[in-house]
C-alpha positions in Angstrom: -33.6 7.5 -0.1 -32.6 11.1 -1.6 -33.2 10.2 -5.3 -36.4 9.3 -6.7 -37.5 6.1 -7.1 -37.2 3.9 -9.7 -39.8 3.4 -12.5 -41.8 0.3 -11.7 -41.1 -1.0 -15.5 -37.3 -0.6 -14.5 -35.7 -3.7 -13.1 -33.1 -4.3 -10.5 -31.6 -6.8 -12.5 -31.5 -6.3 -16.3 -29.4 -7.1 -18.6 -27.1 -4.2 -18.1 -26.0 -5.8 -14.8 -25.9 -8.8 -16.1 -23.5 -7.8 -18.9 -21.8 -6.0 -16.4 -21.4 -9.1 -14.1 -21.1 -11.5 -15.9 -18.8 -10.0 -18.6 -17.0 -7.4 -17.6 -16.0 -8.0 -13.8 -16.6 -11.8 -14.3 -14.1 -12.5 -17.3 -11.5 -10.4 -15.2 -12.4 -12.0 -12.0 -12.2 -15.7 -13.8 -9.3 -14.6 -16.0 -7.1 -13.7 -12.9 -7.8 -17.0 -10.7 -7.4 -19.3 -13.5 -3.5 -17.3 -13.6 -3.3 -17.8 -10.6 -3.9 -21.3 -10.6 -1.4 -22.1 -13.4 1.3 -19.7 -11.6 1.1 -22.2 -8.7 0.9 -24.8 -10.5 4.1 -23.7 -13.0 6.4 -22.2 -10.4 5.4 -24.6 -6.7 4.7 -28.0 -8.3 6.8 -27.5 -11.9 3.3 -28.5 -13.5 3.3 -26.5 -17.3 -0.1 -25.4 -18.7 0.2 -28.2 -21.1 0.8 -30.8 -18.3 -2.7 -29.9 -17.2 -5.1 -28.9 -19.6 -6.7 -32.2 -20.7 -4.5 -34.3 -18.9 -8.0 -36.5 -18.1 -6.6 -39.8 -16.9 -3.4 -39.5 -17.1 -3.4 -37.7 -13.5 -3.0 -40.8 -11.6 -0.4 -42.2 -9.3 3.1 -41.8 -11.5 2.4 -39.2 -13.4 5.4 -36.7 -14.2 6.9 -39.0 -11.9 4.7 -38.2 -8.5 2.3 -40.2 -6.3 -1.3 -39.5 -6.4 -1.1 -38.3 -2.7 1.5 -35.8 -4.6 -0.7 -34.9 -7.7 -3.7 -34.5 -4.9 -2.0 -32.1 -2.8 -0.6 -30.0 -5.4 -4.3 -29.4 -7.2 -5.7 -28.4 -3.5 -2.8 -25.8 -3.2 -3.6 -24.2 -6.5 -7.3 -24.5 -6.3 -6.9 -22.8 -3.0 -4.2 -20.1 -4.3 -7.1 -19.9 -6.9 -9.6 -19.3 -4.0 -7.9 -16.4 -2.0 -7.2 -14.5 -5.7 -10.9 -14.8 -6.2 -12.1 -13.9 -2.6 -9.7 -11.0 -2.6 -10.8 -9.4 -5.7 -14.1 -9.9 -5.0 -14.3 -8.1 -1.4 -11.1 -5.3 -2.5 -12.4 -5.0 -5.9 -16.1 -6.0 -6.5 -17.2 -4.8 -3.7 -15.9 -1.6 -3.5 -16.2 -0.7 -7.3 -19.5 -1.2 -8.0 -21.6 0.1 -5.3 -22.8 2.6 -7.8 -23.1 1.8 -11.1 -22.1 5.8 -12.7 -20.7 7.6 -9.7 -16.9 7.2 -8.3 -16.3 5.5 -5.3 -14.3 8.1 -4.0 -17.7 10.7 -4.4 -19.4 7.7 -2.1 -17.0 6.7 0.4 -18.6 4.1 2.9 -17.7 6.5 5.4 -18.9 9.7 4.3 -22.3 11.0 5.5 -24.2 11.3 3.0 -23.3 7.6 1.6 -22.3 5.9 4.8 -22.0 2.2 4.7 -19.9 0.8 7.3 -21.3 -2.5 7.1 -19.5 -3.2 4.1 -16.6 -3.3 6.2 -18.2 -5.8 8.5 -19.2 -7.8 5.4 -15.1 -7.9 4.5 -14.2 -8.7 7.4 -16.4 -11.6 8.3 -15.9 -13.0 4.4 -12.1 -12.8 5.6 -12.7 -15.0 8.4 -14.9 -17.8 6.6 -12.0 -18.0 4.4 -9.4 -18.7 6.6 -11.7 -21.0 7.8 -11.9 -23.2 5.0 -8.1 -22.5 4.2 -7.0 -23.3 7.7 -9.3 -25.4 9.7 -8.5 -29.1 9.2 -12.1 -30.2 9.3 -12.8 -27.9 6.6 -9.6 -29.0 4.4 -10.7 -32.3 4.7 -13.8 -31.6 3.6 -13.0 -29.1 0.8 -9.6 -30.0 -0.3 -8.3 -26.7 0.9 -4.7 -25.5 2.2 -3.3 -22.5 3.9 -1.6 -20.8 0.7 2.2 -18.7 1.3 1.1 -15.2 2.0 2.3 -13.9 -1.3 -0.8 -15.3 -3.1 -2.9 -12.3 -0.8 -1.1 -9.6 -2.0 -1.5 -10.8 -5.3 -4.9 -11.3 -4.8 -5.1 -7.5 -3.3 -2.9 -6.0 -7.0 -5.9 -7.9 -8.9 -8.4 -6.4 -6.8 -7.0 -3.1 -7.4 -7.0 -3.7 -11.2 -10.4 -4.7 -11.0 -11.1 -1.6 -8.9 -9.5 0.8 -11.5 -11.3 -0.9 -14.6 -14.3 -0.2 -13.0 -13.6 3.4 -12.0 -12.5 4.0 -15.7 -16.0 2.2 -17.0 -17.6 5.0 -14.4 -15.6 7.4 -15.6 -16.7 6.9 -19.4 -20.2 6.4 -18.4 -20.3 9.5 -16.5 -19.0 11.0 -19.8 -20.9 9.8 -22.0 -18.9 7.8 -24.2 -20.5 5.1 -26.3 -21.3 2.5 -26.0 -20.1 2.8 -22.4 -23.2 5.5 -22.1 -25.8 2.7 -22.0 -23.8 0.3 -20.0 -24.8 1.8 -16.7 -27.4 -0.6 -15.1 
């Protein structure tokens, strides 16, 4: 409410956003979940990236030697290893980086006065539960093939947040400065 408002020709959702969105955070945010899934996959179930992509209908009962109760369970551990790296970055990282679209979070902090947000907090927090929810609750693993990943996966989760995070600072960063084309990428 202390800066003027917008033009009524200017947009809350433009194609700046969108570009930012969709590829900037997004490719990062889809890049490190689809690792994710493949890391499972390769190190927990001694699946290779070849043994998967287009694999089509060959991932039936005796393939690579397992049961289809075996080749069921490992995809739901890695789509939900895939799951927490994607929430995680999405409340640690999205979230935090791009309440602005030019200033640094750290001249906004959700719990300074003048841009006080606590709610975001609230938001994290109830997101967290849902999660373990899905990941944990057994009518919601029957229901969306979920399982409670090793707690590794969070904090790996968290280091891609934080990468996401400090991309995003550094696009502010350049914005704030000027540099193109990062000068007209601000939404």
């Amino acid at each position: 409410m202390k800066q003027a408002p917008r033009s009524k020709d200017d947009h809350i959702v433009n194609y700046k956003l969108m570009i930012h969105a969709y590829l900037f955070i997004g490719i990062m945010e889809t890049f490190f979940a689809h690792v994710m899934f493949f890391v499972y996959m390769q190190y927990y179930e001694g699946f290779y990236p070849s043994d998967l992509i287009l694999c089509f209908n060959n991932w039936t009962d005796g393939y690579k030697g397992r049961t289809q109760d075996q080749l069921d369970n490992a995809v739901a551990n890695a789509q939900s290893v895939y799951f927490v790296t994607l929430v995680f970055m999405q409340l640690f990282g999205n979230s935090l980086a791009t309440r602005t679209n030019k200033l640094s979070f750290f001249e906004v902090l959700p719990w300074k006065k003048d841009s006080k947000n606590l709610w975001i907090f609230v938001a994290q927090i109830t997101s967290l539960c849902c999660m373990f929810f899905v990941l944990a609750l057994p009518a919601c693993q029957s229901v969306f093939k979920t399982r409670l990943p090793r707690v590794e996966f969070y904090f790996i989760g968290l280091g891609f947040a934080a990468i996401i995070f400090t991309m995003d600072e550094l696009r502010k960063l350049l914005v704030r400065r000027k540099v193109a084309p990062f000068k007209k990428l601000a939404w």
